[in-house]
N, C-alpha and C positions, 0 to 999 in steps of 0.2 A: 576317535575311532581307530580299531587297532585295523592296521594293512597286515595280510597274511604272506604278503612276497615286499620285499621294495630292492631296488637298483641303485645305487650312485656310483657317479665316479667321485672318488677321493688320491690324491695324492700320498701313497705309501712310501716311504723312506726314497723321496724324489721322484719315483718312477710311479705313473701314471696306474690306475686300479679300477676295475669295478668289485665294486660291493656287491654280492647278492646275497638277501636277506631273506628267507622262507620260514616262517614259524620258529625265528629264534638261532636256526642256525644258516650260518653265515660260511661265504667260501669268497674270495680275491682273487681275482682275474685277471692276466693280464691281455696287451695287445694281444700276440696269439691267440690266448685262450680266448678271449671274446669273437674271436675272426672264428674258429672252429665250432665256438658253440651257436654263434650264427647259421653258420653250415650246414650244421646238425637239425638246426631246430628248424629250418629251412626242408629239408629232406624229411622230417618228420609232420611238419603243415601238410607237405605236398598229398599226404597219405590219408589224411584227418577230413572228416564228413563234419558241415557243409565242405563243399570245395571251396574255394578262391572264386571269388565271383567275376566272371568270363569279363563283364564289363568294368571299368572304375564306378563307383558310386557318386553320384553326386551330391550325397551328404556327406560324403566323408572329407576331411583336409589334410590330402595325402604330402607329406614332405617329398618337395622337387628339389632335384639334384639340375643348377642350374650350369648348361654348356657343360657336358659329362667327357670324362674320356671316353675314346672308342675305338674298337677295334676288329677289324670283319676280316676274313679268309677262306677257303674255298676248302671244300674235306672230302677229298676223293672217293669217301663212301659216301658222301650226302650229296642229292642234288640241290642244291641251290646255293647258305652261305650261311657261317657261320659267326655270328655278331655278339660283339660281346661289349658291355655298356659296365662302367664302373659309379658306383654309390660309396661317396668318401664315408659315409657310416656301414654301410651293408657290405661295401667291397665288390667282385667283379660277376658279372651274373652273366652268364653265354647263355643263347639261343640260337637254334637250328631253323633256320627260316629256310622251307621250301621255297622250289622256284616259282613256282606262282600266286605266296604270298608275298614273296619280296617284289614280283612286279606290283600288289596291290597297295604295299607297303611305298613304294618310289612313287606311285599314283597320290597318293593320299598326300604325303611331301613333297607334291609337286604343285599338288590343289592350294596347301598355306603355303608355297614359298607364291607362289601368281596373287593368292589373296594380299598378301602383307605389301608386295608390289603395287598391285593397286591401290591400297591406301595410302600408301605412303604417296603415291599420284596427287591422291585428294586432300591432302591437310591443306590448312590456312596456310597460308605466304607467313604469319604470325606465329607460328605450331612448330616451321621448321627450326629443326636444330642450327646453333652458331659453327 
């Protein structure tokens, strides 16, 4: 079955590459140029009908970026704060959280950090870690 796009990375004269293959013709990518064309193609989703669906699906199996870096700051035009979370594939993604989602946001992380508490109360005497 012929694929009319394909992707890889390959290894070109040492330094690291992506491949993109479209109907024959092909272009090599590097770091950079993949971090910009993310960017781009990011900026151009955002515009694109269906939108981004407001909720996660739950058929989908979205890759988790496990213990992410992070980094928040306060932006004297914005009320509330300004959080910006990094994807070792996707790279740094900022978000303007107003002030009264960020209390809703701390509420909800406050509900699993109490939940994870209590269970960890109830495991078997057997369950606990050495």
């Amino acid at each position: 079955m012929h694929k009319p796009m394909s992707v890889e990375l390959i290894n070109e004269y040492g330094e690291h590459a992506v491949r993109v293959n479209v109907e024959g013709h092909a272009a090599l990518l590097d770091a950079p140029e993949v971090d910009a064309l993310i960017e781009e193609l990011g900026k151009l989703r955002a515009t694109m009908r269906p939108a981004v669906p407001e909720q996660p699906l739950r058929t989908h199996q979205y890759v988790l970026e496990i213990d992410p870096c992070w980094y928040t700051e306060r932006n004297p035009l914005f009320d509330g704060a300004v959080v910006f979370l990094r994807h070792t594939g996707l790279g740094w993604a900022g978000f303007a959280i107003p002030t009264e989602s960020m209390h809703r946001l701390k509420e909800a992380l406050s509900a699993h950090e109490a939940a994870a508490k209590r269970e960890a109360h109830h495991l078997p005497v057997h369950a606990l870690p050495n």
